[in-house]
C-alpha positions in Angstrom: 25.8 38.9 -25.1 23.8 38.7 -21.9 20.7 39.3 -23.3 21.3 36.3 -26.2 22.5 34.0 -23.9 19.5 34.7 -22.0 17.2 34.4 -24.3 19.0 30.7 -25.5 18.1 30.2 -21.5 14.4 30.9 -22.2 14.2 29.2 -25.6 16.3 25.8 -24.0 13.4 25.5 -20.8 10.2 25.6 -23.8 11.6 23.4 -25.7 11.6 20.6 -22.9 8.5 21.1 -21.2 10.2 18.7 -18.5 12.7 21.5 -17.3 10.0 23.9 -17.2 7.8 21.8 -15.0 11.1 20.7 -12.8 11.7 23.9 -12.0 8.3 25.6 -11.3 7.6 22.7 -8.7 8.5 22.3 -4.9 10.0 18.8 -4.0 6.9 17.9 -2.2 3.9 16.1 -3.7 0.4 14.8 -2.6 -2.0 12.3 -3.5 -5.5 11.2 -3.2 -6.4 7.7 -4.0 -8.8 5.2 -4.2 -6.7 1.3 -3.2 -8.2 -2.1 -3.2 -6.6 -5.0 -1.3 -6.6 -8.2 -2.2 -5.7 -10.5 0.5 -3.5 -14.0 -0.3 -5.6 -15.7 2.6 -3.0 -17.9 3.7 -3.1 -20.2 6.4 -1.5 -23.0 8.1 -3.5 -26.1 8.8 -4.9 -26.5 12.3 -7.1 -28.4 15.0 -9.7 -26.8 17.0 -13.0 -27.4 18.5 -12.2 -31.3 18.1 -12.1 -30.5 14.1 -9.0 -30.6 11.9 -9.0 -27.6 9.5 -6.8 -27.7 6.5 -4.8 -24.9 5.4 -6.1 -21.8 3.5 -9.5 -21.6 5.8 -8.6 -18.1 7.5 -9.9 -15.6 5.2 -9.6 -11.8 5.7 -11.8 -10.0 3.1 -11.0 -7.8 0.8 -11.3 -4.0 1.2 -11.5 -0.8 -0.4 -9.8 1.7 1.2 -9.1 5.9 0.7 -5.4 6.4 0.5 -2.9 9.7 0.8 0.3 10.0 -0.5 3.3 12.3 0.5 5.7 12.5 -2.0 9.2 14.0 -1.7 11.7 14.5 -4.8 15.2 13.9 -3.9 16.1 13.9 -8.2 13.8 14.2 -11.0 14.4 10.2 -11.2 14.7 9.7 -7.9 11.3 10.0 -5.5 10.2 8.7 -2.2 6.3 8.4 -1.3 5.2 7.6 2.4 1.9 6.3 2.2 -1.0 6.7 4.7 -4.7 6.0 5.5 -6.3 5.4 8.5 -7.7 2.0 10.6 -9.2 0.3 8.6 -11.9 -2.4 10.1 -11.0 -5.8 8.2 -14.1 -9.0 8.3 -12.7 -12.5 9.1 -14.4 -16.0 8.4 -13.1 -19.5 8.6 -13.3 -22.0 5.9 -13.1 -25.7 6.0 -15.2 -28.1 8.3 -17.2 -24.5 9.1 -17.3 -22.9 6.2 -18.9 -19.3 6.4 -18.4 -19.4 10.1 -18.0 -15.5 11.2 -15.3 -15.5 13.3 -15.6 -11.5 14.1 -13.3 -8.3 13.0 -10.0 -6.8 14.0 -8.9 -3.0 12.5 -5.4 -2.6 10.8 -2.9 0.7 9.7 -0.5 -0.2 6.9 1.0 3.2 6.5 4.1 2.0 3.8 7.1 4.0 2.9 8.8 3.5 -0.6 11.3 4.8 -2.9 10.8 4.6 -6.3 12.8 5.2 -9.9 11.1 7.2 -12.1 12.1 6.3 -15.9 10.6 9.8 -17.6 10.5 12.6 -14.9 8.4 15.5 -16.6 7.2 13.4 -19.7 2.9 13.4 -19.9 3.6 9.5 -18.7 5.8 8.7 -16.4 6.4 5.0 -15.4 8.3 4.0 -12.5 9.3 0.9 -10.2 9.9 0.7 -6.3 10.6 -1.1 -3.5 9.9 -0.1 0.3 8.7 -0.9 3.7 5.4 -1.6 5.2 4.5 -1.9 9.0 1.1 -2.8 10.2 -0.6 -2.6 13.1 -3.3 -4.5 14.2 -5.5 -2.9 16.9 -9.3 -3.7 18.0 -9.5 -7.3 18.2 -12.4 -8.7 17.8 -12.4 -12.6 17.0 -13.7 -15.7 18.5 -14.7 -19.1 17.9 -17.5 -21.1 19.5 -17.2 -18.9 22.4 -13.5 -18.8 22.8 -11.6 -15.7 22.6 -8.8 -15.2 20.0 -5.8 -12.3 19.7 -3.9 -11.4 17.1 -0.2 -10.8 16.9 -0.6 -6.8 16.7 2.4 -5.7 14.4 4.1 -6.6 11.2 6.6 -5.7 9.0 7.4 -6.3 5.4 9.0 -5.5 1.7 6.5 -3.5 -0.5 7.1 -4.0 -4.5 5.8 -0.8 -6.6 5.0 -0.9 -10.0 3.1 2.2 -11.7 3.3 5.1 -13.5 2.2 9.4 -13.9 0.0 11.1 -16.3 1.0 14.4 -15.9 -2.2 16.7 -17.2 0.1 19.7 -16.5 3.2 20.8 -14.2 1.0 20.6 -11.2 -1.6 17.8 -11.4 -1.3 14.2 -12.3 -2.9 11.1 -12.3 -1.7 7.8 -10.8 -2.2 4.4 -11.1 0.3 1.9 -9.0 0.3 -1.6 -8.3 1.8 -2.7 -4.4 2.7 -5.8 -3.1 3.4 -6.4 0.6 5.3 -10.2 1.6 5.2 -10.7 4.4 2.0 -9.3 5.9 1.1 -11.9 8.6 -0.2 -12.6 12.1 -0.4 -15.1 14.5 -3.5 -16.2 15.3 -3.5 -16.6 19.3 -5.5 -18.8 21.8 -6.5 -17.4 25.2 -3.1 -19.3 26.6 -1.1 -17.4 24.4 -0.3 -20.3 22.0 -0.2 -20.2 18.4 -3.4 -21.8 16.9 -2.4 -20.9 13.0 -0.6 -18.0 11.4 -2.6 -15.7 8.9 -0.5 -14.7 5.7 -2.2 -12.0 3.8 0.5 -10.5 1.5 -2.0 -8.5 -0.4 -1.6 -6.8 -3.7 -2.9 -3.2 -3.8 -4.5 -1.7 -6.8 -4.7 2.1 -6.5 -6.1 4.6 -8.3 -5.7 8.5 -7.3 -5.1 12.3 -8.4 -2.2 14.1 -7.3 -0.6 17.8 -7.1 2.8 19.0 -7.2 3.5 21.9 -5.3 
């Protein structure tokens, strides 16, 4: 009896590829990716240098950047990813009245943390939808205009929307392509005095790209 119910066992696990691979995995997963941002370049309207700029002027240009993912498996539906990078230098000109004017560069971490829903755990595709946390940090400001120095409100936190899904070329490697979106990601563009001249909204979507391994 042992040995039938045994082999029902062994017959049940190849006959849904997804139990096999569930069970000769670790809860932990990596990823390496490829992720381009594309920045909202928002702006409020402001006045400077005796000039009245309208709104939308601040741009923040776009940028590829490498990407790795930690994955952790709570359920075979149910997965959390923390992603990570590392500062990345980000180009800023001004628009309007001055259009093309360089105002200089400032470097930026995002590292986001998401949970996600995973429709078809251990299917060849598996798509999935999620919802998370970033926090950035702005570091080596680097901006002026005409002379004047400008800051940058150095952290901000917002939602992260996921969208994306897993080819699964066997139980341990995959390949992933997700689609982010960060509101709000935003900083206050400050004067010498300490005042507010306008407030950058970049609320990017990512586009990313990457392999990964289960463990």
């Amino acid at each position: 009896m042992k040995s039938l119910l045994g082999a029902a066992a062994a017959l049940a696990v190849l006959a849904n590829p997804g139990v096999a691979s569930a069970q000769a995995t670790t809860p932990w997963s990596v990823r390496l990716a490829g992720t381009y941002i594309h920045m909202a370049d928002q702006s409020d309207a402001f006045t400077a240098l005796g000039l009245n700029f309208p709104s939308n002027v601040v741009d923040v240009g776009n940028k590829t950047i490498p990407e790795v993912d930690v994955y952790y498996t709570f359920t075979p539906n149910i997965v959390a990813q923390l992603v990570l990078s590392y500062p990345q230098t980000a180009n800023v000109t001004l628009g309007g009245p001055t259009a093309g004017a360089d105002l200089g560069t400032f470097k930026f971490l995002p590292p986001t943390l998401v949970g996600q829903y995973h429709f078809l755990p251990g299917e060849t595709f598996d798509p999935y939808v999620g919802i998370g946390l970033n926090f950035t940090w702005i570091t080596s400001v680097n901006l002026s205009v005409a002379g004047v120095p400008l800051d940058l409100k150095k952290t901000s936190f917002g939602a992260a929307l996921d969208i994306g899904g897993d080819f699964n070329v066997d139980k341990n490697w995959f390949v992933n392509a997700d689609i982010k979106y960060i509101n709000p990601l935003q900083s206050d563009v400050l004067l010498p005095s300490g005042s507010t001249l306008t407030t950058a909204k970049l609320n990017p979507f990512l586009y990313s790209l990457g392999v990964g391994y289960h463990f």
